[in-house]
C-alpha positions in Angstrom: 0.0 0.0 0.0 1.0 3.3 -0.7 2.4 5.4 2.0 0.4 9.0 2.0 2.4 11.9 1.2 4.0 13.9 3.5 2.9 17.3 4.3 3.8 20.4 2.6 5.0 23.2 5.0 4.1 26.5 3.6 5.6 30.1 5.8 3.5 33.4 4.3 4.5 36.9 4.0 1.9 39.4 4.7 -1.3 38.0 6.4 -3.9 39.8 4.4 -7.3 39.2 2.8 -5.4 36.9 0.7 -3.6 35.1 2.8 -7.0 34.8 5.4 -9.1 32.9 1.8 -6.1 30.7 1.6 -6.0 29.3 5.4 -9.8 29.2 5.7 -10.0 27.2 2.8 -7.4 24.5 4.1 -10.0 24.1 6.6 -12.4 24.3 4.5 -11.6 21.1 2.3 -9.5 19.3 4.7 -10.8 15.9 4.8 -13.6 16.5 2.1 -14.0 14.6 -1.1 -15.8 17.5 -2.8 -13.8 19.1 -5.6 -16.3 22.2 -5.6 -14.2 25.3 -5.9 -10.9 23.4 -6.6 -9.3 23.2 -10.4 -7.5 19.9 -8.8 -8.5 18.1 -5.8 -5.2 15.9 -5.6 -2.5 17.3 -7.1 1.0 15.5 -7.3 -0.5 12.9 -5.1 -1.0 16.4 -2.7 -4.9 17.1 -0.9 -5.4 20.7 0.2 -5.4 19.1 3.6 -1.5 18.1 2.9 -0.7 22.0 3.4 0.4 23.3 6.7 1.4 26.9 7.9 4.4 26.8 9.9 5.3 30.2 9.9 4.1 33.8 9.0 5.6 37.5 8.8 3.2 40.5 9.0 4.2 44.1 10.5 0.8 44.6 11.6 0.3 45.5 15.4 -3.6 43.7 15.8 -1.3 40.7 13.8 1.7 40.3 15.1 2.1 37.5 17.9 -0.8 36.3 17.4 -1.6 32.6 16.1 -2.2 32.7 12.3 -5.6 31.4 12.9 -6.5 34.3 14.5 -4.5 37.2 12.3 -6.4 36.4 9.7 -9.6 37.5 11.2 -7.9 40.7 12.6 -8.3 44.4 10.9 -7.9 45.5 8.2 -8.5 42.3 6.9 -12.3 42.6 5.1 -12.7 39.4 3.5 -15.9 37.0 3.5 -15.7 34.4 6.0 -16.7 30.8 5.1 -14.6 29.4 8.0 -15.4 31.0 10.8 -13.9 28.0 13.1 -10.4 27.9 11.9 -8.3 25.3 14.3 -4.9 26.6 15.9 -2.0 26.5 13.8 0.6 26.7 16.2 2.4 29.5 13.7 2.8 32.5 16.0 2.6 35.6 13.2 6.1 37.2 13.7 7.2 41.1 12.5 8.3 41.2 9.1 10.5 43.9 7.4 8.8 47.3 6.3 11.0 48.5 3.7 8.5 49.6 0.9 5.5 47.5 1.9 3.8 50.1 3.5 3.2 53.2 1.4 3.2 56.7 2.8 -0.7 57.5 2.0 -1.9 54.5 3.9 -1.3 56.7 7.0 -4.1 58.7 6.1 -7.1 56.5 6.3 -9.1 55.0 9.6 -7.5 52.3 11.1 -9.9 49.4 10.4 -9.0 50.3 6.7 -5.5 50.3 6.7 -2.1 48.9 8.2 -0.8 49.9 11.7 2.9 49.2 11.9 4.2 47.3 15.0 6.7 49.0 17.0 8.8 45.9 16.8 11.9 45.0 16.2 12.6 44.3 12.5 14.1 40.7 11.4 17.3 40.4 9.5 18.1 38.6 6.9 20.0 35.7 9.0 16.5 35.9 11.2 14.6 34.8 8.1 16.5 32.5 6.7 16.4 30.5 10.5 12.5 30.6 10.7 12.6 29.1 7.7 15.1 26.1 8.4 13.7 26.2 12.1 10.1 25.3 10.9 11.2 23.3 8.2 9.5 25.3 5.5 9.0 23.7 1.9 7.4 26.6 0.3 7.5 30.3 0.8 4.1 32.7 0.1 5.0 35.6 -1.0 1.5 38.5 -0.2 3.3 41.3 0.6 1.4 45.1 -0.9 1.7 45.5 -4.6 4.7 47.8 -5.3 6.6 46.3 -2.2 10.1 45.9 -4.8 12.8 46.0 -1.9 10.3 44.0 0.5 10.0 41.2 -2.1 13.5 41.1 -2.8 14.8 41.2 0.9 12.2 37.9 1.4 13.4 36.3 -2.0 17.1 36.4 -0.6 15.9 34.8 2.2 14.2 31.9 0.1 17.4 31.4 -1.6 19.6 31.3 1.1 17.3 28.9 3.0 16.8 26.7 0.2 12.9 27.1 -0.1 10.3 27.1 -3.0 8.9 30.6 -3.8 6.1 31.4 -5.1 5.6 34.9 -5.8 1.7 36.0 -6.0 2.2 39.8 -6.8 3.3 41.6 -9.3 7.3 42.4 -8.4 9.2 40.7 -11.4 11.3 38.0 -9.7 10.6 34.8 -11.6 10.4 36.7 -15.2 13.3 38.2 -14.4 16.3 36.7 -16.3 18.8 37.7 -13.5 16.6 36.5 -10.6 15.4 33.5 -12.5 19.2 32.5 -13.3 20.2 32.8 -9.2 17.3 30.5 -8.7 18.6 27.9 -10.9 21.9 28.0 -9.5 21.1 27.8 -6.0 18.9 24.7 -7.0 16.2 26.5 -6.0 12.4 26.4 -8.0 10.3 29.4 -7.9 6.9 29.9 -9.6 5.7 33.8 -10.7 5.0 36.5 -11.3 1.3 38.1 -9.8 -0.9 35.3 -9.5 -4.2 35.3 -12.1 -7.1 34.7 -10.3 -9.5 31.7 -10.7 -12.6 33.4 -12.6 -11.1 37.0 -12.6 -11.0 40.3 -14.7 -7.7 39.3 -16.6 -8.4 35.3 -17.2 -12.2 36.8 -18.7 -9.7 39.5 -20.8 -7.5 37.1 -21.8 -10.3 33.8 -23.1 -12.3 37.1 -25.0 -8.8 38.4 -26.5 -8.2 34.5 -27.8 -11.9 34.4 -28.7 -11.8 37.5 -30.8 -8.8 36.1 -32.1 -9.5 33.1 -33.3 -12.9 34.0 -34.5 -11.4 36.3 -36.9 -12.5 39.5 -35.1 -10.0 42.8 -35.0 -9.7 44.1 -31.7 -9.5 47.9 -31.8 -9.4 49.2 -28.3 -10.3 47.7 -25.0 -10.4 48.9 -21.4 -10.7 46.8 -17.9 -11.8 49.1 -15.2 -11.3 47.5 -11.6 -13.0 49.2 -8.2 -12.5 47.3 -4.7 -12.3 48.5 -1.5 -9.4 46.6 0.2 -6.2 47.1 1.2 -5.1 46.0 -2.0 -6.8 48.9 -3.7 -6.5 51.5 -1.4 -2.5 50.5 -1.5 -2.4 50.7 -5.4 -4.2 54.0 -4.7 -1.0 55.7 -4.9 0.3 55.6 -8.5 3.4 55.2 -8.2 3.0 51.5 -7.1 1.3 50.4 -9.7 4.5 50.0 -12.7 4.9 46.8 -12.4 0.8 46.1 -12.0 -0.3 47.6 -15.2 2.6 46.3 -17.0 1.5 42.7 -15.6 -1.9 42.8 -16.7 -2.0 44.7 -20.3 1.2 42.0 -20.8 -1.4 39.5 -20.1 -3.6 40.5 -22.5 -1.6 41.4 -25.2 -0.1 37.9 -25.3 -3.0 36.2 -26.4 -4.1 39.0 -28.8 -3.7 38.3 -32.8 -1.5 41.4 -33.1 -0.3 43.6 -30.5 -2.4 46.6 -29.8 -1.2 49.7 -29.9 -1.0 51.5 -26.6 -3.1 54.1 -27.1 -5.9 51.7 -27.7 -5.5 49.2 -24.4 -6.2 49.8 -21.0 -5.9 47.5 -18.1 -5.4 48.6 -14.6 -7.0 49.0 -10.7 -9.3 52.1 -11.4 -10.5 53.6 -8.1 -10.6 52.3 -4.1 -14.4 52.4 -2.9 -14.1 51.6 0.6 -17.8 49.8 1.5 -17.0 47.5 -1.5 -14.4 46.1 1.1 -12.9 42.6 -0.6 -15.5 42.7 -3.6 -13.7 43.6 -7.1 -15.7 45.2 -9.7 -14.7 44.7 -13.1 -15.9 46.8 -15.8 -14.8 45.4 -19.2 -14.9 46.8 -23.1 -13.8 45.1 -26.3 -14.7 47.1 -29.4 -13.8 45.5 -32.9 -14.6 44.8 -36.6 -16.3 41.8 -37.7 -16.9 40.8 -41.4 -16.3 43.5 -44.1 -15.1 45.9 -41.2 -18.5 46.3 -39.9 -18.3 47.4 -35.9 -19.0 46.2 -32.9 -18.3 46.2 -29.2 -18.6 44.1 -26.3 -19.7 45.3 -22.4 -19.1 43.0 -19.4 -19.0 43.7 -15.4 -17.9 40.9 -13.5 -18.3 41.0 -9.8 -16.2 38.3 -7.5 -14.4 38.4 -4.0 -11.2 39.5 -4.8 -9.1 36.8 -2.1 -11.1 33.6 -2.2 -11.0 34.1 -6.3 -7.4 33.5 -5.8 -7.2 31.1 -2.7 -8.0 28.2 -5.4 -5.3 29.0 -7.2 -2.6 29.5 -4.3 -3.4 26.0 -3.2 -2.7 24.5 -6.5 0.9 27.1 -7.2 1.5 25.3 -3.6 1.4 22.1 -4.3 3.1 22.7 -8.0 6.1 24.4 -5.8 6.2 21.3 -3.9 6.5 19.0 -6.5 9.0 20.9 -8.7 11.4 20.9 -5.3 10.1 17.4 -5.0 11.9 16.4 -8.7 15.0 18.3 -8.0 13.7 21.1 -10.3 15.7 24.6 -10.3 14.8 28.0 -11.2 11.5 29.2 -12.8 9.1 26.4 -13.1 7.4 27.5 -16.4 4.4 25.2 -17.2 2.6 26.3 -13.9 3.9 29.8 -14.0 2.2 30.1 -17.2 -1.2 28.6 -16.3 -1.4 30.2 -12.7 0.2 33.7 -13.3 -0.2 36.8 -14.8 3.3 37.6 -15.9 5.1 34.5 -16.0 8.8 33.9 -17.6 7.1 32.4 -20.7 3.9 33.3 -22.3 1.4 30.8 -23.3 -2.5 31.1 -24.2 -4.7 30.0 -21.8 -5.6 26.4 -24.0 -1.4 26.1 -24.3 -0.8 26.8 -20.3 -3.5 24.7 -19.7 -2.3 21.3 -21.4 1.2 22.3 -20.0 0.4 22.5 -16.5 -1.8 19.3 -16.8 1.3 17.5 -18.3 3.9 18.9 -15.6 1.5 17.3 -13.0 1.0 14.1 -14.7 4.5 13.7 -15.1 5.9 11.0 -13.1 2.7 10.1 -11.8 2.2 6.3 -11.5 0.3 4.3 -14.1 -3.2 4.0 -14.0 
């Protein structure tokens, strides 16, 4: 009989909205046979119930020593509940680095909206890198605030020197960055990214139209995705000047499945405006004007409404499990097939039907036979 598989031991970095979807649902569908919600119930021979946090970094006060079963719940985090009774994890959140994760407008908005920085003592790099051996961590979260470049970087470093698999959910180029991605490979290290693409979100509905305009024949002309939430992810990307990397992230999307590239002028694709009572519910308005048959117009209005977190939560849980199984083969460096299925801005571009059947391959491979 074969032996179950061993647990996967997960640390998280920034115990938002995000990360609060992801540990509810591991209680959630522990010990459940119903697939509802997941893209893969087993993966790799891996059960959502396999996954175990061992470790967490915040620099929230109301998060910060406290059990990650109970940051979660703590403000400003917004998100729907659907477990409320979320067991003990024996992780104690500790205080993570600031560098740029917290930007300077956040300071002027109520507390229950945004962060409150701990007066703690900040971890170095060799403090890390020991949490991480200490708890015996196979696979480092990365949730940190969009824009947070020095923040990811310091907690990638620490990945690397520890020997753990990174996955990188938000959209600071580490994995589709040739220089990054090359350090990864040398230290042996795999690494899935970049900015995580949500299960039934704005850019995966962009992206299947773009290919469906595409391969219909039909010219797209201009298009727009206008995005309204009222997290802290929004009211973060409020300030412009963290958003670079964002918009480049999700037009890229787009654009990669398009039949030609559209010009700039014509595309745009981008978090549009923080509303604060929509709290973790995204708003997405979309418009796709072309030219069908003998250049005769037309145009194409969708608004798609989801909670923001739990829309990726089913997602994490399989870029988990694909982490675990790359470090599991002795891969190195960025792990492409599920990068490209999972991700927004991954090293390697596919279309959705192309990421698809190469994610469903990397899995199968070196499965047993039927």
């Amino acid at each position: 009989m074969k032996d179950a598989p061993p647990t996967i031991n997960i640390a998280i970095i920034g115990v938002g909205n995000c990360a609060s979807s992801l540990v509810q649902g591991l209680t959630h569908y522990a010990g459940r046979n119903d697939a509802s919600g997941l893209m893969h119930h087993s993966l790799g021979g891996y059960r959502p119930g396999d996954i175990r946090v061992v470790a967490a970094w915040d620099i929230d006060a109301r998060k910060v020593g406290r059990d990650v079963a109970k940051a979660i719940f703590a403000p400003p985090n917004c998100t729907v509940v659907f477990a409320s009774e979320v067991p003990d994890t024996g992780a104690v959140v500790r205080m993570g680095r600031i560098l740029d994760g917290v930007a300077e407008h956040m300071a002027d908005h109520p507390a229950e909206r945004t962060f409150l920085p701990a007066g703690e003592p900040e971890p170095s790099r060799e403090d890390v890198v020991a949490a991480l051996r200490d708890a015996q961590v196979d696979v480092l979260m990365n949730y940190l605030p969009v824009g947070s470049q020095q923040a990811t970087e310091f907690y990638a470093e620490c990945a690397l020197e520890a020997g753990v698999a990174f996955v990188n959910n938000i959209p600071v180029f580490i994995a589709s960055d040739p220089a990054w991605a090359e350090r990864f490979e040398k230290a042996g290290v795999p690494i899935i990214g970049d900015d995580i693409k949500a299960q039934l979100g704005a850019t995966i509905v962009h992206r299947v139209l773009t290919d469906l305009f595409h391969k219909r024949g039909v010219k797209l002309c201009r298009t727009y995705q206008l995005n309204t939430g009222g997290n802290t992810d929004f009211l973060n990307m409020a300030n412009r000047s963290r958003l670079v990397s964002k918009k480049i992230s999700k037009t890229e999307a787009v654009q990669a499945v398009a039949a030609e590239r559209i010009a700039d002028e014509n595309i745009h694709v981008g978090p549009s405006d923080y509303v604060a009572w929509q709290n973790d519910n995204k708003v997405c308005f979309l418009r796709m004007e072309g030219e069908l048959f003998g250049g005769v117009p037309m145009n194409l209005e969708l608004r798609l409404s989801v909670e923001d977190s739990p829309n990726s939560a089913g997602v994490a849980i399989d870029m988990i499990r694909c982490a675990a199984i790359a470090r599991d083969r002795g891969l190195a460096g960025p792990v492409l097939a599920p990068a490209a299925w999972f991700c927004k801005h991954p090293p390697q571009q596919m279309t959705d039907d192309e990421a698809y059947e190469a994610v469903e391959s990397f899995i199968a491979e070196g499965a047993p036979a039927p």
